[in-house]
Structures are given as C-alpha cells and as structure tokens.
C-alpha positions in Angstrom: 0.0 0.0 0.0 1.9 3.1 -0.6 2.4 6.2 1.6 0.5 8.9 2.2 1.3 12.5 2.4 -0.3 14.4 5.3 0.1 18.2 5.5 -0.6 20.0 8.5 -2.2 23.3 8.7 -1.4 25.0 12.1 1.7 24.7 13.9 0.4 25.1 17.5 0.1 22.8 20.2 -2.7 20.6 18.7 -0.8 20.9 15.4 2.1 19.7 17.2 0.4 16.5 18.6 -1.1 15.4 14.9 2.5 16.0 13.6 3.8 13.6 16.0 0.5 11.2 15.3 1.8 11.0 11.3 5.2 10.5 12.5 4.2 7.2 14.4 1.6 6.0 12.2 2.3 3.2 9.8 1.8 4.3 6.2 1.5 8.2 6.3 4.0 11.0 6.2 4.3 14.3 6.9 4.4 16.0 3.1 4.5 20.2 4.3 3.4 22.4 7.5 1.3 25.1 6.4 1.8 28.3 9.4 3.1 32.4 8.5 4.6 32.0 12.2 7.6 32.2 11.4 8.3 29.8 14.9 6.4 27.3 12.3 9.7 26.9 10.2 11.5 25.3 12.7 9.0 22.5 13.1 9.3 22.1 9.4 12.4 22.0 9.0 12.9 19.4 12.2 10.5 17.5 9.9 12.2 17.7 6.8 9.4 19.4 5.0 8.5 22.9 3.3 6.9 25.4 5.4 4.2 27.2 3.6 2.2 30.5 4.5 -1.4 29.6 3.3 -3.4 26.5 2.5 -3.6 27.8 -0.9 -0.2 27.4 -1.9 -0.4 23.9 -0.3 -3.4 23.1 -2.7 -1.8 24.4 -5.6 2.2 23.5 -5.5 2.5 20.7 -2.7 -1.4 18.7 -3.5 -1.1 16.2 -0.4 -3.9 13.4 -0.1 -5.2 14.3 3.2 -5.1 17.4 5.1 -5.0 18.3 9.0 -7.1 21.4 9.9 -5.7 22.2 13.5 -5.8 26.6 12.5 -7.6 29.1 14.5 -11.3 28.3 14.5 -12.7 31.4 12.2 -10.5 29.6 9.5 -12.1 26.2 10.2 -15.3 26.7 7.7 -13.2 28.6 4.7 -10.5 26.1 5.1 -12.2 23.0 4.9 -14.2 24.6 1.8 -11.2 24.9 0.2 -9.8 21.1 0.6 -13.8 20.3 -0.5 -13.2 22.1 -3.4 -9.8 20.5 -4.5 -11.0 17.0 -3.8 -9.2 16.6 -0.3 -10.0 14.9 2.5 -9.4 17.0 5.9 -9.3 16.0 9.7 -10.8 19.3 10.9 -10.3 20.0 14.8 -13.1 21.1 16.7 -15.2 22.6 16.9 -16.2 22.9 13.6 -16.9 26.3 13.3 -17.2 29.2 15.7 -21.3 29.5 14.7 -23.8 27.2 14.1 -24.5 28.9 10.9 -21.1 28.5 9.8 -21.2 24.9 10.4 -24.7 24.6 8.6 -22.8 26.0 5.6 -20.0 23.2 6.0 -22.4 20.2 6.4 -24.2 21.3 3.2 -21.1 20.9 1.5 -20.0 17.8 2.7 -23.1 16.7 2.1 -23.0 17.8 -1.5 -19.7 17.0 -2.7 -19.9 13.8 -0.9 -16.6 15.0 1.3 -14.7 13.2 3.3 -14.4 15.4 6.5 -13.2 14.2 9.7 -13.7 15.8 12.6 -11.7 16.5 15.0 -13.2 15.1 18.4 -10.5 13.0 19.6 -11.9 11.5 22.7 -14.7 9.6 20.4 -11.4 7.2 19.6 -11.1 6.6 23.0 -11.2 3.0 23.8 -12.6 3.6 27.2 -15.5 5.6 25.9 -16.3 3.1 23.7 -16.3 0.7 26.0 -18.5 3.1 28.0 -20.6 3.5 25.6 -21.2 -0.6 24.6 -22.1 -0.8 28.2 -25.3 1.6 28.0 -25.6 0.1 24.2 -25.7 -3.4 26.1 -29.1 -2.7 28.4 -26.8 -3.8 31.6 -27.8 -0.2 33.0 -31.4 -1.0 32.6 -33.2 2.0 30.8 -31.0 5.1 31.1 -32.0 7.7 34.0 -29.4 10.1 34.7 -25.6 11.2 34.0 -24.1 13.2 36.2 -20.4 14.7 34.4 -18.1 17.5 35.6 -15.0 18.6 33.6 -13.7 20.9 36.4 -9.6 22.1 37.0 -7.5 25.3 37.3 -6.0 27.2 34.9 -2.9 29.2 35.7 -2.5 33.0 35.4 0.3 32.3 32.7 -2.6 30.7 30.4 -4.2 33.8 30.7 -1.6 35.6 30.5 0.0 34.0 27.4 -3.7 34.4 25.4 -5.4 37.4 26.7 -7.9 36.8 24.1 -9.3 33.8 26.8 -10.1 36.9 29.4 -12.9 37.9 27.1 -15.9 36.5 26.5 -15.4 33.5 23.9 -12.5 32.6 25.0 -14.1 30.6 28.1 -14.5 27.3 29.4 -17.7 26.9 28.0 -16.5 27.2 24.0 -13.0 26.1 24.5 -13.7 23.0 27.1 -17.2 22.0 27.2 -17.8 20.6 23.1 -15.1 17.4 24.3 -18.0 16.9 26.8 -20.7 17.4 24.8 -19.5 14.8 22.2 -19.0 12.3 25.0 -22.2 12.7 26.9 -23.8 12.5 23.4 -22.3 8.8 22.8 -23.3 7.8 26.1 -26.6 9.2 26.5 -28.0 10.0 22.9 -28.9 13.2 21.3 -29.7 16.2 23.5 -32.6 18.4 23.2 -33.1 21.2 26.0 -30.3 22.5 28.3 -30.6 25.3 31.6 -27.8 27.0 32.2 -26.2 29.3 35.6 -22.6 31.1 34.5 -20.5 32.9 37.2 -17.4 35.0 36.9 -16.7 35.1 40.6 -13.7 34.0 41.0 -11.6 35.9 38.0 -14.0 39.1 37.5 -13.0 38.3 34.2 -15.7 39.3 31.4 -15.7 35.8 30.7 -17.3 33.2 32.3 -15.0 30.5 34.9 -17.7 28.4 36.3 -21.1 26.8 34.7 -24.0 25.0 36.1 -25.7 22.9 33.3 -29.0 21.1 33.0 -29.5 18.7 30.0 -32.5 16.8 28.6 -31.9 14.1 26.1 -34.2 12.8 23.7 -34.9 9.3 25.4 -36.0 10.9 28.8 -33.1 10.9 30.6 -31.8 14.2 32.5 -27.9 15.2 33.6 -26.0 17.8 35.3 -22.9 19.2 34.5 -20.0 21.4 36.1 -18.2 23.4 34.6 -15.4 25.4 36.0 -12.1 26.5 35.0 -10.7 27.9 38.6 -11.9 24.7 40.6 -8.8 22.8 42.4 -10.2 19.6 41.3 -9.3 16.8 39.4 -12.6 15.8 37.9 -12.3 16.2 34.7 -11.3 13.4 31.5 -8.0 14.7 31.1 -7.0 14.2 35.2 -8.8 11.1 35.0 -8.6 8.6 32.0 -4.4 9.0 31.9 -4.7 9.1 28.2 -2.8 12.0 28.3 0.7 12.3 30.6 1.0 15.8 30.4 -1.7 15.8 32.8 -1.5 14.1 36.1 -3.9 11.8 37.0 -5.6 10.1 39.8 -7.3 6.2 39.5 -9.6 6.9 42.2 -11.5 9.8 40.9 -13.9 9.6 38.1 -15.6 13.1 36.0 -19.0 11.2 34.5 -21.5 8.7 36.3 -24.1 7.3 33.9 -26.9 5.8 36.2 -29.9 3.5 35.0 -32.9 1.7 36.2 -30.4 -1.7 36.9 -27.1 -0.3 37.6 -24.3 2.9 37.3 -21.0 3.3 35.1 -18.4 5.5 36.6 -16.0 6.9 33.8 -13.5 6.5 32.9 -12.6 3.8 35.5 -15.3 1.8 34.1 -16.5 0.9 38.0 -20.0 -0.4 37.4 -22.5 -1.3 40.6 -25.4 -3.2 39.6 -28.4 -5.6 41.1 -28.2 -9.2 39.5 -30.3 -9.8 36.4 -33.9 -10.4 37.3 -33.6 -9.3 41.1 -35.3 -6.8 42.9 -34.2 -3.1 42.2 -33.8 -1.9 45.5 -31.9 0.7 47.6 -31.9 -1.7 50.9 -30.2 -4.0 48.5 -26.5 -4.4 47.8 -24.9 -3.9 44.7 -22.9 -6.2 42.5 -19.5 -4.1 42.4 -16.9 -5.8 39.6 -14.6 -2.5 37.6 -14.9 -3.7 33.8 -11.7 -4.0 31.5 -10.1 -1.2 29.7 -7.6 -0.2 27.4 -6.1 2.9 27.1 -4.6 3.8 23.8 -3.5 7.7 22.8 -6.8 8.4 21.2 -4.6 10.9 18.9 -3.2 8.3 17.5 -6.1 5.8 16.4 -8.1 9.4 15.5 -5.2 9.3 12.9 -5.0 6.0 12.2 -8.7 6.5 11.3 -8.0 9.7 9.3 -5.7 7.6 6.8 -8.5 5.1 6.6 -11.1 8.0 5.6 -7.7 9.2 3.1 -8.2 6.4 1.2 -11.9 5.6 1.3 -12.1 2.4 3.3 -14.2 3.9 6.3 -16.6 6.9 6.9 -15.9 9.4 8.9 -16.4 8.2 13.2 -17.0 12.0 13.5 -18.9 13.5 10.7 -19.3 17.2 10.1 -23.3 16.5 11.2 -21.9 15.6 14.5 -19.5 18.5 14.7 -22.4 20.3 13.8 -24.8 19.0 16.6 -22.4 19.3 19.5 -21.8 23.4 18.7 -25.3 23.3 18.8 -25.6 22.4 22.8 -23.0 24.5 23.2 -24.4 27.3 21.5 -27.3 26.4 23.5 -26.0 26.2 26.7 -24.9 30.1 26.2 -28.0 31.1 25.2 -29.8 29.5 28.5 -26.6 31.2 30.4 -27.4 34.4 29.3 -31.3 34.4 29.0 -31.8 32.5 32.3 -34.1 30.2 30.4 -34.9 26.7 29.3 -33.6 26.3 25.4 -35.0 23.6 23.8 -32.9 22.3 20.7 -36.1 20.7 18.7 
C-alpha cells in the first residue's frame, strides 16, 4: 500500500500532537506544515518538509492526499471549503466552526460533494468511551435515568496571561472545554434536546465566564447535570482522569461522569460499574454487585489518525462526521444562550 502524504495546517500545540501522530503511524508522512509564524519553520524544518504561508499554496504547488485542519477556528469553515473544493479529504479540529451557521454551511457541503471530513473530536477514539458506551448500548444499566459529568480544573494566570484573548468573553470554558464533553455525553446518553444553564465569573471578574451549572434533557428521557469550571482545584475532569494524556496528572480513584440506570451505574473512565443481579429486585436496601470492567487505554490521537488515513483512502466513513460536529456546537451554542437568557432552550 503506498504512503500517504499528510500536511498540517497549524503549527500550534494541537498541530504539534497530529504532527507527531503521522510521524508514528504506519503508512503516512508528513508532506508540508502550512503556518506564517515564522516559529512554524522550525518545526518544518525538524521535519524535513516545506513550510508554507497559506493552505492555498499547499493546494496548488504541494497537493497532499489528506489534510490536518488544527488553525484558529474562524479559519475552520473557509478552510475545509477549500480542501472540498480541491478534492481533499481533511481532519478538521473542533469545533467545527465558531457558529452554528457556519457549520450549517459546511455540512451542506459535505453533504454535496460527498466529502470526506473528519472531525476532530478525539476522545470519540477513545477506547474507554467506547467501551463506556457498549455498556449503555448493552441494556446492563437498565433504561438510562441520569448522568451526572463535571470537567472541572485550574488554569494558571500564565494561560491567561500568554492568550489574553481567553479573558474575554469567547475565550471561556464553555466554547474552549465543554464541546469534548458534549460529544461524550452525546455517545453515552444520545442526542440532547433542551439545556438550563447558571454562569458565574466570581472568582476571576473576568468578562468571561469560569464556572457553569448545566441542566441537560436528552431525547430518550433521561436528564444530567454538568459542572463546569475552569478555577476549581479539582481533578474531575477526563484529562485528570482517564491518563490518556501524561502531560496531565492523573488520579485512579476519581472519576468526571456517572451514567446511572434503572439496573445499575457506570463511573468513567474507570469503568466501575455497581449493579443488582439480572432479574432481582431493584432496591436501595439491596446491595450492589461491584466488579470495575476491562479497559484499554490507547492515545486516542493516534487511532483518531490511524482513522483519518483510513477516511484518506476511502475504506471507512468518517467516526466524526461534520453533522456531529455540527450537533455538539449546537448544545454548546445552546447552553450560552440558556446562560445568558436565564431560560430553558429547547434544541427541537
């Protein structure tokens, strides 16, 4: 099977990490970086490739066979048009686009042209959320009731301080954080259809919101709560929890979503489930059946690529399709409306 190229547009951090993906992925190689920072060209040339300024000049001089979208987000619609148009496949990073009506715009397209368009939600490759998620698939919960999910941690004054753009309001937990949690409480509960919303600034006084209180209604009937918080000393949250990635550390005994159901409860990411025994009474003077389910846990980076070169060269669909990337901005759209208007916003 022979090689394919891989360019990357975006030479930051999460540009960095699909750079390194390509690099340890059997049967792909990095073809160009495409980044005017002109701390880009170093990465290049560490990588042996040619630095370009714009995706255009990629398109036109270097045609690779898949490209990685990992650029500021207004560039994520406009950018991924452009690969449409030339007949290449793109892994775009989340979210899709900074609007809903952006993203409408990109779906059609995909949609139209038949594109393959990844998207960027890495932590659907996740073995352990697939394994979370075959559990609920399975019935073992009973009917799903309730999740309860936090994603809460503290940021340091240098992030801030390094991107003052994340004092303002945008550049928040709740449109740089909460779509990873969106997409994951969507593959274990289903589709969501109303959210409430409290947002406080407390802490920081920052225009921005640090801390969010989320309701959620999904479309089967179940409800969930979520916390939000950017300033909490607090290690519930997936990337403190499911070691997938060392930068962070982690902690075994603490878990950031509980998925609860008429049999039984899943804690994840340790995949600790407490159950009654098929066909015995539900009861809460009962005791549980406590067992903590296998898991594996693979850089979900890496399969996300792995996947991406299978998308490359037509022999799977994308796991993340630009209607999902679209449906998880919506929620989070949503969930800033019902912050702001103090109101139930229904997504139906």
């Amino acid at each position: 099977m022979s090689e394919l190229r891989i360019a990357v547009a975006g030479a930051g951090y999460i540009g960095q990490a699909h750079v390194a993906a390509i690099a340890a992925t059997p049967g792909l190689r990095l073809s160009a970086i495409v980044d005017p920072a002109p701390a880009a060209q170093a990465l290049a040339d560490a990588a042996g490739v040619p630095r370009l300024d714009a995706l255009e000049d990629l398109l036109a001089q270097h045609r690779p066979d898949g490209v990685v979208l990992a650029t500021p987000n207004a560039l994520h619609v406009p950018q991924a048009l452009a690969c449409i148009a030339a007949g290449v496949p793109c892994l775009l990073e989340k979210p899709i686009a900074p609007t809903v009506a952006e993203a409408q715009t990109l779906v059609q397209a995909v949609a139209k042209h038949e594109a393959r368009v990844l998207i960027g939600h890495h932590r659907a490759h996740s073995p352990i959320m697939e394994a979370a998620a075959q559990v609920v698939r399975s019935g073992r919960l009973g009917r799903v009731v309730a999740v309860m999910g936090s994603a809460v941690f503290y940021k340091p004054d240098r992030y801030f301080e390094a991107g003052p753009w994340r004092r303002e309001v945008g550049g928040g937990p709740i449109l740089i954080n909460l779509i990873h949690e969106v997409h994951n409480l969507r593959l274990l509960c289903g589709e969501v259809v109303a959210v409430q919303a409290m947002a406080s600034h407390a802490v920081r006084q920052f225009p921005v919101e640090d801390t969010v209180a989320i309701n959620l209604q999904f479309a089967n009937g179940a409800l969930g709560s979520f916390m939000l918080s950017d300033t909490a000393a607090c290690a519930r949250s997936w990337e403190q929890t499911s070691q997938e990635n060392p930068a962070y550390p982690s902690y075994d005994d603490e878990d950031c979503y509980v998925v609860t159901g008429t049999q039984g409860s899943l804690s994840v990411p340790t995949l600790r489930f407490k159950g009654y025994a098929p066909g015995s009474e539900a009861s809460w003077w009962l005791p549980f059946t406590c067992e903590t389910l296998p898991l594996q846990r693979v850089d979900p980076i890496l399969r996300q690529m792995a996947h991406f070169a299978q998308v490359v060269r037509g022999e799977a669909a994308p796991k993340v399709s630009a209607a999902d990337g679209l449906a998880n901005l919506r929620v989070t759209e949503a969930v800033v409306q019902a912050a702001q208007s103090g109101t139930l916003v229904s997504l139906t």
